[in-house]
C-alpha positions as CSV (number, residue, x, y, z in Angstrom):
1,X,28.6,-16.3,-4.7
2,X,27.3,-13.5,-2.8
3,X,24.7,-14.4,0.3
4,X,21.2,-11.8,0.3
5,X,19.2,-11.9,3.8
6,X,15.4,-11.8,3.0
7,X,13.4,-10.4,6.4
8,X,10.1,-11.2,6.9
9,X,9.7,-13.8,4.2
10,X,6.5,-15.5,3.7
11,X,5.9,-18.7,1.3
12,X,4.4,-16.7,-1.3
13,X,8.0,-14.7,-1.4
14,X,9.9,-17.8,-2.3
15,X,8.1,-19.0,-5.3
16,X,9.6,-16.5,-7.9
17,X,12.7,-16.0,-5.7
18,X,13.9,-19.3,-5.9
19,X,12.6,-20.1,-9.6
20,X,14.2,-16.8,-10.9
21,X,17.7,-16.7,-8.6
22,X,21.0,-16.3,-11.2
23,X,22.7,-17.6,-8.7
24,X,22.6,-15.7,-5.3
25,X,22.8,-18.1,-1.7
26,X,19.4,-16.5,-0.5
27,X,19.3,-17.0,3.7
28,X,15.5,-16.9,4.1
29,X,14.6,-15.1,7.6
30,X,11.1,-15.0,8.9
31,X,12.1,-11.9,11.5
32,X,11.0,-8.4,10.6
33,X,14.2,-6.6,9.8
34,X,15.1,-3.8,12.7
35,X,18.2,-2.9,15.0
36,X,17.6,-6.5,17.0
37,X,17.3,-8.6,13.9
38,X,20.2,-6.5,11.8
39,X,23.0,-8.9,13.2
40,X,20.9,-11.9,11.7
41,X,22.6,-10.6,8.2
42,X,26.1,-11.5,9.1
43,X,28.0,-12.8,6.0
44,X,25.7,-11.3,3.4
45,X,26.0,-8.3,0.8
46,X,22.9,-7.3,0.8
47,X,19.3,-7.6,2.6
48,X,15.9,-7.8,0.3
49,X,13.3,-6.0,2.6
50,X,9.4,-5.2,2.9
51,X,7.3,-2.6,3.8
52,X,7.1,-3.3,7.6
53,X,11.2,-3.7,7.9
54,X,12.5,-1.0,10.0
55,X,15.8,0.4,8.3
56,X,15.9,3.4,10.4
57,X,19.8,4.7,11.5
58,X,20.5,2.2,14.4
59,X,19.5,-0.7,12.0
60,X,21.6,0.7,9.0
61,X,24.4,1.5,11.5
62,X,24.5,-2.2,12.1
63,X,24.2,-3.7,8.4
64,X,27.2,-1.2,7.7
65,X,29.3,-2.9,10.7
66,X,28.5,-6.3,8.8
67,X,29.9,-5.3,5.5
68,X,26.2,-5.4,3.9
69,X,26.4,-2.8,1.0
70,X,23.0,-2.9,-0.3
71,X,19.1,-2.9,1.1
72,X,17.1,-3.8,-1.7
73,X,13.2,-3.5,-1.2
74,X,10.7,-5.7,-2.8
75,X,8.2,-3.1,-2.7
76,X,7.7,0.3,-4.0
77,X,7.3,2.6,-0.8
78,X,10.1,3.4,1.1
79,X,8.9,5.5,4.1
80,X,10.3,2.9,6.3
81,X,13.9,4.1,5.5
82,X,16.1,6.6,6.4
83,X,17.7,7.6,3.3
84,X,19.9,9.9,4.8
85,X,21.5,7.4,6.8
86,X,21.8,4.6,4.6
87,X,23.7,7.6,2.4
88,X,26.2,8.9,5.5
89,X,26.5,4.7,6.0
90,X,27.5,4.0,2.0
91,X,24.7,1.4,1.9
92,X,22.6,1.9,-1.4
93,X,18.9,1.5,-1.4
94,X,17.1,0.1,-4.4
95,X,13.0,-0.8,-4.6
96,X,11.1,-1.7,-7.4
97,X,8.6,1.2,-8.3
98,X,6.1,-0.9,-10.9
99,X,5.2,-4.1,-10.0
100,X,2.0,-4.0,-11.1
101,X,-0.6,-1.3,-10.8
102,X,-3.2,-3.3,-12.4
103,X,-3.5,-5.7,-9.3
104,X,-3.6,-2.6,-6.8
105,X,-6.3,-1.0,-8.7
106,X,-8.0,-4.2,-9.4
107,X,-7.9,-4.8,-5.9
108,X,-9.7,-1.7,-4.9
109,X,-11.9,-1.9,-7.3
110,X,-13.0,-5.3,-5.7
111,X,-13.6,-3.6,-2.3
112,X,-15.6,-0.6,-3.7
113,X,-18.1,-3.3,-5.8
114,X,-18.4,-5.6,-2.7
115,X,-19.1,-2.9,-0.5
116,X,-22.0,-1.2,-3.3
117,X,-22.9,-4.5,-3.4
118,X,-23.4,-5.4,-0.3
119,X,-21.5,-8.5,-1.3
120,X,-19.7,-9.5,1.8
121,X,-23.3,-9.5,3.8
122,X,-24.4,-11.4,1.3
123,X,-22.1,-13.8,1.2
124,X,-22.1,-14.5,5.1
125,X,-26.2,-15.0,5.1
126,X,-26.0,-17.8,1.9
127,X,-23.7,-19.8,3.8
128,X,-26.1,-20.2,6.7
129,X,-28.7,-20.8,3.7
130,X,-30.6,-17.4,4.9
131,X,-31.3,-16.1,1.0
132,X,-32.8,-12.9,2.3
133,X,-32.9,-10.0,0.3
134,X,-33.5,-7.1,2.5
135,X,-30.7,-5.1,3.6
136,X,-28.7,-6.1,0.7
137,X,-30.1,-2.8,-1.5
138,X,-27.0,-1.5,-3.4
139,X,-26.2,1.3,-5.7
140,X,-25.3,1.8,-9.1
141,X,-21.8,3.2,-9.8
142,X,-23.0,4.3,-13.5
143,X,-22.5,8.3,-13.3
144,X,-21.4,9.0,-10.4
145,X,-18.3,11.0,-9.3
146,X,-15.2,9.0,-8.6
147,X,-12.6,11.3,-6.9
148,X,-8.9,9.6,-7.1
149,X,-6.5,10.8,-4.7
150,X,-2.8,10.5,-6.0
151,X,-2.7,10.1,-10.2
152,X,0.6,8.0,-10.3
153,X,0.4,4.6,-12.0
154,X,-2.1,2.7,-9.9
155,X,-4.4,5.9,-9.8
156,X,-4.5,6.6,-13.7
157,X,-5.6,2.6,-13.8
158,X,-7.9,3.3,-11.3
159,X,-9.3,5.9,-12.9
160,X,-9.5,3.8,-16.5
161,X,-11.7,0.9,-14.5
162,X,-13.9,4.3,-13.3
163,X,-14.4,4.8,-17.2
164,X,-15.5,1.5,-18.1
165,X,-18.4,1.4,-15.4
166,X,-19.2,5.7,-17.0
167,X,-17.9,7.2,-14.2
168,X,-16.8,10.7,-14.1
169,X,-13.6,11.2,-12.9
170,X,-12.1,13.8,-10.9
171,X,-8.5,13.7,-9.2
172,X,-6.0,15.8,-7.1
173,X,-2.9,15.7,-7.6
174,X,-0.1,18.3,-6.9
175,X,1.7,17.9,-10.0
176,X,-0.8,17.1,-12.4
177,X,-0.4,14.8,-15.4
178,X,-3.0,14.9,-18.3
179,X,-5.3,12.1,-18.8
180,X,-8.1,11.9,-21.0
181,X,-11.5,12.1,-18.9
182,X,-9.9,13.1,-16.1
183,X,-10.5,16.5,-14.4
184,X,-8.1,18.0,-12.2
185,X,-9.4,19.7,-8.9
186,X,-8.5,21.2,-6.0
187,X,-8.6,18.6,-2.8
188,X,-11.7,20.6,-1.2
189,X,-13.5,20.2,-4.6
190,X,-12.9,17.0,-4.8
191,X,-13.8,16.1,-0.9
192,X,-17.2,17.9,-1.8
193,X,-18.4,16.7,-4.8
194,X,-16.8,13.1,-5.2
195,X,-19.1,10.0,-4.6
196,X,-16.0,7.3,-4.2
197,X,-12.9,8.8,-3.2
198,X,-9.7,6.3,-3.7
199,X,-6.7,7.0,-2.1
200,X,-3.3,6.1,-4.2
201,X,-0.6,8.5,-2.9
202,X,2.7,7.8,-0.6
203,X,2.9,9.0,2.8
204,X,4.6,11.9,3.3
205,X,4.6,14.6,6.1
206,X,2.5,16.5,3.7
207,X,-0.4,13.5,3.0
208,X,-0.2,12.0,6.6
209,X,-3.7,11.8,8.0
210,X,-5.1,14.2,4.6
211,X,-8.5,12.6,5.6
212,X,-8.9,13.9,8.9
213,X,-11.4,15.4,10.7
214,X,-11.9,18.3,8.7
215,X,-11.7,16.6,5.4
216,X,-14.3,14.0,6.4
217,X,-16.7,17.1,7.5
218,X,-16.6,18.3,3.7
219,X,-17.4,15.3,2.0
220,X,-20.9,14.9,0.7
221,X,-23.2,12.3,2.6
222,X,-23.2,8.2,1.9
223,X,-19.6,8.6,0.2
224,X,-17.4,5.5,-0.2
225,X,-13.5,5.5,1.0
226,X,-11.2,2.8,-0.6
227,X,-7.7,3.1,0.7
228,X,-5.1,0.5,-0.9
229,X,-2.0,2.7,0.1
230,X,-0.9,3.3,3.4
231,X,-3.0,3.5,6.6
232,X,-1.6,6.6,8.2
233,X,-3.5,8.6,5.2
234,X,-6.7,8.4,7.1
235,X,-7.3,9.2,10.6
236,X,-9.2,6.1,12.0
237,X,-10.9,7.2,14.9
238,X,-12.3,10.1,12.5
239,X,-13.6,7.5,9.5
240,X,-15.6,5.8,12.5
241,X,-16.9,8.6,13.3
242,X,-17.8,9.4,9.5
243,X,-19.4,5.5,9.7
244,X,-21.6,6.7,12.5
245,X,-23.0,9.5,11.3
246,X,-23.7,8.0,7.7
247,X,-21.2,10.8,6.3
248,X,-19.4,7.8,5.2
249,X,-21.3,4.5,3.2
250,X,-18.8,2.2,3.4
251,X,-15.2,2.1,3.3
252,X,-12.9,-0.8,1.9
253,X,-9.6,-0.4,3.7
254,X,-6.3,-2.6,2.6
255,X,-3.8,-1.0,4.8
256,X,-4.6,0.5,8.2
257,X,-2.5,3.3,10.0
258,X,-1.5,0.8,12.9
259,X,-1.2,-2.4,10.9
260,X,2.7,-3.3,11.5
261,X,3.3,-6.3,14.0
262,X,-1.1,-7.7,12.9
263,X,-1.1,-7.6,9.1
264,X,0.2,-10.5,7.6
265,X,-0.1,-12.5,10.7
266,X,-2.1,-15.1,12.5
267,X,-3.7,-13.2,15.1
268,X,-6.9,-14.7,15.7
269,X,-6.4,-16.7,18.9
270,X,-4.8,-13.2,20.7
271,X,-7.4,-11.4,22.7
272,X,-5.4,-8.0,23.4
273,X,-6.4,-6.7,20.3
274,X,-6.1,-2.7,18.7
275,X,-9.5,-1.4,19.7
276,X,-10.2,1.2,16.6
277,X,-9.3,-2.4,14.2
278,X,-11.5,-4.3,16.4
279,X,-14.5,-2.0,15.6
280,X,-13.7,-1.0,12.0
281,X,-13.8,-4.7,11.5
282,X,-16.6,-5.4,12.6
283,X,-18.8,-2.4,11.2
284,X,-21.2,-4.1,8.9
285,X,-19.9,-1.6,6.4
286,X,-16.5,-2.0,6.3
287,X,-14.4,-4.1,4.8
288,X,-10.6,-4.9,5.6
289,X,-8.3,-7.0,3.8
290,X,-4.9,-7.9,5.4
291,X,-2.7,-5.3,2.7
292,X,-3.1,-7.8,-0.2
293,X,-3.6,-5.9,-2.8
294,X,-0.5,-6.5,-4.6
295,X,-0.5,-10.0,-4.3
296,X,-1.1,-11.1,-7.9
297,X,0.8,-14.0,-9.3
298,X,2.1,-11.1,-12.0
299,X,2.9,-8.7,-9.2
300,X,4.5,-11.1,-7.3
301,X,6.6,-12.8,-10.3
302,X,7.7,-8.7,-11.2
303,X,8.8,-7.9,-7.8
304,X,11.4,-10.8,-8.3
305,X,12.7,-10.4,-11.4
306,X,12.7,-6.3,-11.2
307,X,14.7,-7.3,-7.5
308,X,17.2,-9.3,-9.0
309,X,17.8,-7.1,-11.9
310,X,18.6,-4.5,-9.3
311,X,20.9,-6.6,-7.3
312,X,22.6,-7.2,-11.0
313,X,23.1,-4.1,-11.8
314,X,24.1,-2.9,-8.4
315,X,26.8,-5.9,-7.8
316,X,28.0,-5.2,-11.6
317,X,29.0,-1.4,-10.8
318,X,26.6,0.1,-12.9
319,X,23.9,2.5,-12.7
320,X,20.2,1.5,-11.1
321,X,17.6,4.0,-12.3
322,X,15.6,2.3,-9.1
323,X,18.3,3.5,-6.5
324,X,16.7,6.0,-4.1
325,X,18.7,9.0,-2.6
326,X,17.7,11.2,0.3
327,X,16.8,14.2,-2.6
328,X,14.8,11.6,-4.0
329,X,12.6,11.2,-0.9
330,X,12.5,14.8,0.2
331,X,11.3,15.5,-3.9
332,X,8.4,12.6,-3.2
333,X,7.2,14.5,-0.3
334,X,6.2,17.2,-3.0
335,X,3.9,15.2,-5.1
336,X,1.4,12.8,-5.2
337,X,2.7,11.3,-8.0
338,X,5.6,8.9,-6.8
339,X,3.2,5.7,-6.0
């Protein structure tokens, strides 16, 4: 009976785990997984990872020296690994790519309605039984132009919730796929003319910090950001300034670019806290969730069975169309696509 490692396990993680297990010995670890935590997999063939586990070369060189022969993510980014190294090391790397787009795109969905709505402030006045209505003036979404940053799975369903409110939809995308009712554009285009823009692309060298400065400067006035991907696409200290200036309406954020070691943790009692965080959440425009967006019961019941069935396949000597390879990664880096 071979013995998997799972770092940085929460509750949630165990309920499909355990009710789906063919029969692995799981050893449940609450640790992040990194080079100080790597000897914690003694005895096992494999470790089951997330996205804030550190499998850099020193940690795989260590999993290696233990005999582990597999990292298998229950995620579908992998930026957090060195591919080349886990290659030169012989350990394979698997992830599960679709676990379901619907509850990411459903998810940003949610922030870009509360923040047009103005439901958050809402919400906070009612429970002090203030029932005010001024300052609570929203917009409709009807018409406008919803720019979609990254057309893989979770931006084409993105885009099909932008249809049902009668959106137009524009996206950028450097290898394009056709959709119906949705117009390709160039990313300047898009910064200028889009309304909503909603980031769903990886991080790569090429889309680190795409919504800079700059970018921010060519977007139209009282625009709405909703990023669900990874933080370190949009430079924080320039969205506050976007905030201040009203270039920027509101902005529903599920990752942020400094999140490892807070998201996902109780940190509410700790008064050293990251000052950009601090202020973005408490700008009466913004909203932050803790990276939740995947966490569906459907998502979460998927990223079990689709880890298993790669730790199956793996362990039986067979092909895994979800094993990643360093050609893999450095291909990603060229498209928006791979999300």
């Amino acid at each position: 009976m071979k013995k998997i490692a799972f770092y940085d396990t929460k509750p949630y993680d165990k309920t499909w785990f355990e009710q789906l297990n063919p029969g692995y010995t799981i050893k449940w670890l609450e640790p992040k997984l990194n080079p100080d935590t790597a000897s914690l997999a003694d005895g096992c063939s494999a470790v089951c990872t997330f996205v804030h586990d550190t499998l850099d070369r020193e940690t795989l060189a260590v999993l290696q020296r233990l005999g582990v022969q597999a990292a298998v993510l229950r995620c579908a980014g992998y930026n957090n690994v060195d591919l080349h190294a886990a290659e030169e090391f012989g350990l394979a790397v698997l992830r599960v790519p679709a676990y379901s787009p619907y509850a990411v795109a459903e998810h940003a969905w949610a922030l870009l309605l509360t923040l047009c709505r103005r439901i958050h402030r809402a919400y906070e006045r009612t429970r002090t039984f203030n029932f005010s209505l001024s300052g609570l003036t929203g917009i409709d979404l009807h018409g406008r132009t919803a720019g979609v940053l990254g057309m893989g799975r979770i931006g084409r369903v993105f885009a099909e919730i932008c249809h049902g409110f009668d959106m137009r939809v524009i996206a950028y995308d450097t290898f394009p796929t056709p959709m119906e009712g949705v117009e390709y554009v160039g990313l300047d285009t898009l910064l200028r003319t889009a309304d909503v823009i909603s980031l769903h692309c990886p991080l790569t060298p090429e889309t680190r910090g795409i919504l800079n400065a700059a970018a921010f400067s060519r977007m139209k006035d009282g625009v709405f950001i909703i990023n669900t991907s990874r933080g370190e696409l949009i430079d924080s200290e320039s969205l506050l300034d976007a905030l201040r200036t009203g270039r920027v309406r509101g902005a529903g954020l599920d990752v942020y670019e400094e999140e490892e070691g807070v998201f996902y943790e109780d940190k509410s009692a700790e008064v050293d806290r990251d000052t950009i965080l601090t202020l973005l959440t408490t700008h009466p425009n913004v909203i932050v969730t803790s990276h939740q967006g995947f966490l569906t019961e459907e998502a979460l019941y998927n990223i079990a069975r689709v880890t298993y069935e790669n730790l199956e396949t793996f362990f039986s000597g067979r092909p895994c169309s979800n094993t990643l390879s360093a050609a893999a990664q450095e291909g990603a880096a060229l498209s928006l696509t791979k999300h």
